[in-house]
Phi, psi and omega in degrees: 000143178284142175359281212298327160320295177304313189282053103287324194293294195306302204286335184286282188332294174300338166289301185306292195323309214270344169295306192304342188259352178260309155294347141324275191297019181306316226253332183282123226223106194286302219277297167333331202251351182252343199280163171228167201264168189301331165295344171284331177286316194315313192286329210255325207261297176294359188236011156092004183045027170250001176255127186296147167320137167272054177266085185257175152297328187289311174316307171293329167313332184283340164273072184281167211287350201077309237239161136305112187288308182295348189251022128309296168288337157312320198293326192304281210310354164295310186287348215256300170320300208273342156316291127337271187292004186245317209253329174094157167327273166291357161308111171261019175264345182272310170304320180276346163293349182273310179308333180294312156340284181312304169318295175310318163320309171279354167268336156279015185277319213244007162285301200297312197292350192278146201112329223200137185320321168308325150350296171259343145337296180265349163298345186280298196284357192254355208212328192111169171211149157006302184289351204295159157241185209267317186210167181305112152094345191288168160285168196257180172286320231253009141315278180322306156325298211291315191269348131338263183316344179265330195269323173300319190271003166285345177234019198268334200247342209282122183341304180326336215255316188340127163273158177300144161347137156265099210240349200268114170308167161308318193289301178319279194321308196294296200296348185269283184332282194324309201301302211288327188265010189266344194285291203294329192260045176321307176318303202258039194279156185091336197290351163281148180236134122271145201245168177227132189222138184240035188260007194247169183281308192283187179273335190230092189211154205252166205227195175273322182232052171192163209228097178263143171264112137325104201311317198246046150268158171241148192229167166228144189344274212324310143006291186259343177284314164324302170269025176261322189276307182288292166299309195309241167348289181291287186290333184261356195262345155341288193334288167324290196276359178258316170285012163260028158263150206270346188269289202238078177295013170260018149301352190273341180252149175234127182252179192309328143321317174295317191290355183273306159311299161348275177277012138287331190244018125318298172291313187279347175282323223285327197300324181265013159249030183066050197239323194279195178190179197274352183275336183269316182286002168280350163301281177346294207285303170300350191272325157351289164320316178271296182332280207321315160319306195268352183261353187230048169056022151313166183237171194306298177315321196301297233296284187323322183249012157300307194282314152327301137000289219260002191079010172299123160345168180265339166327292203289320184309317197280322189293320209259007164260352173231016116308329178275322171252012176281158191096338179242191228213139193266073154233310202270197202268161197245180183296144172274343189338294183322021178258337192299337184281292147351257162353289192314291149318284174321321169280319161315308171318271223300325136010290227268302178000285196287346164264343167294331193266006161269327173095026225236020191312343227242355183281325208310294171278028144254011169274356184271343201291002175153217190259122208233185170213158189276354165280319138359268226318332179288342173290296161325330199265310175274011181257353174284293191289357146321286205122005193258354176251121172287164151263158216293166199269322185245166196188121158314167174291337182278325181296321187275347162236108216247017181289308158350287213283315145355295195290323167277349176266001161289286161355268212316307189291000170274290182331325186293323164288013202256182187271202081313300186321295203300346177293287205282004173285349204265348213239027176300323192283318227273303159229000000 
């Protein structure tokens, strides 16, 4: 057989593995399999919100997963063998695929589980937990939650800050978006949708290629620049470009590893394009604050009136507390995902330092190449110079022109050295 034949051979092969790993995880829906309907707030709201949610094992039973979970996992451990014998042992486009395997296992371990301590166990091993720290001896997340929110409520009230009007309809929002991802997606236009929807809970929420709009929600610029950046830019233009790849399309999916990448480079595009604001990472920094509450045996109330506290509506507070325990029970330990944002930043933040300060700029705008993980990228990088891997198709504008962002992050591996206390004693008089 010839050279070409074989790296044909090669390339067929890592296309079947990686279809068979993508139509595997179809039936599986994370957020969707956890969630709870709408009669618990009702029920939580009518009983005067001093009684826990009626939320059990038994209640998730009632909801079944669509799919059979053991011949779910059976199907992995099939696909993740056939990885092994076809690709060998040490292939490392064959590694991330078995880990993907492997994860999808554990997320239906932890479907099946739900309702029950384990639920959260392997949300621990799949998301991370509060306590984690960054490096040996370093701070923890829930460090981080804590030292957000205390820098953050000294400028929380302060005039400067005051948001804008929310004046934009749903109808306003779908017709702004849409303008703006048919702009960002040029290559692709139409293939982003935005919908106008009145079937959803939030004001906002994104799909594998679309952004459905709350009918009777208001938005203000700044609003719709988050979810232009954040879902926009990020989760769906991934999206775009791990499914235009011609080899290896289980860039297209993300299993829980890939979302820590994901809503990192999520936070940081919303931040270097100017887009967040502080009120939204004191969203961010608390929900941190609330795992971390809840990994140390709060109960759904404790959580809820934290967030009461913390100035939240009696609504949000309940919606943005049963983010934290769905999938468990408001007694147990809570899902961790909401760590991922946070978590995600700092890692990615420290990523791109050390590669401006390695001379590695070209690793960077491989994290757009699909749902990626920053342990990936050195693999990504030598299957780009293969051929077996595109490089990504779509790129926000500070990534595909990385001079900006270079340039602050030359700043930045100085900045990491100075103290602040001592700073801020030199600079005492000044404010």
């Amino acid at each position: 057989m010839s050279a070409s034949a074989t790296v044909e051979n090669y390339k067929q092969t890592l296309r079947e593995l990686s279809t068979r790993i993508v139509e595997a995880q179809k039936p599986i829906r994370i957020l969707d399999h956890i969630k709870w309907d709408n009669g618990i707030q009702e029920d939580f709201f009518r009983n005067g919100a001093r009684e826990m949610p009626k939320v059990d094992r038994a209640y998730y039973e009632s909801r079944p997963l669509g799919f059979d979970p053991v011949k779910k996992r059976q199907q992995f451990h099939e696909i993740e063998r056939d990885i092994t014998r076809q690709l060998g042992q040490l292939n490392p486009l064959g590694t991330i695929m078995r880990r993907m395997c492997r994860e999808y296992i554990q997320v239906v371990r932890m479907l099946e589980a739900r309702g029950t301590p384990e639920f959260a166990t392997i949300s621990q091993e799949l998301y991370g937990s509060a306590s984690d720290a960054f490096h040996e001896g370093g701070p923890t997340l829930a460090d981080l939650g804590t030292l957000l929110g205390e820098a953050i409520s000294n400028i929380d009230q302060s005039e400067l800050l005051k948001p804008a009007p929310k004046n934009l309809s749903g109808e306003d929002a779908v017709k702004l978006l849409q303008q703006r991802f048919n702009r960002a997606f040029k290559d692709s236009e139409g293939t982003v949708r935005v919908i106008l929807s009145d079937g959803i809970v939030a004001d906002a929420a994104a799909g594998a290629d679309y952004i459905k709009i709350r009918k009777d929600a208001k938005f203000n610029e700044r609003d719709l620049r988050v979810l232009e950046v954040h879902e926009g830019w990020v989760h769906l233009g991934t999206t775009l470009n791990g499914s235009t790849q011609p080899i290896c399309t289980f860039l297209s999916k993300g299993p829980p590893s890939s979302t820590i990448t994901q809503e990192g480079l999520a936070i940081l595009m919303e931040i270097i394009t100017f887009a967040s604001y502080p009120s939204r990472l004191k969203r961010l920094a608390n929900r941190v604050r609330a795992v971390y509450k809840a990994e140390q045996g709060g109960s759904f109330l404790d959580v809820y009136r934290f967030f009461l506290d913390q100035g939240l509506g009696e609504e949000e507070a309940f919606a943005t507390t049963a983010r934290i325990f769905r999938g468990s029970t408001p007694t147990g330990m809570p899902f961790t995902k909401d760590l991922s944002y946070n978590k995600g930043f700092i890692m990615i933040y420290n990523y791109m330092r050390l590669a401006v300060r390695k001379g590695m700029l070209n690793r960077i705008p491989l994290l757009f190449c699909g749902k990626t993980t920053l342990e990936d990228v050195r693999t990504l990088a030598q299957s780009v110079d293969e051929g077996i891997i595109a490089p990504p198709r779509f790129l926000p504008p500070q990534i595909a022109d990385l001079n900006a962002i270079t340039a602050w992050m030359c700043y930045s591996n100085f900045l990491n050295k100075l103290d602040l206390g001592r700073i801020q004693d030199d600079y005492a008089a000044i404010l």
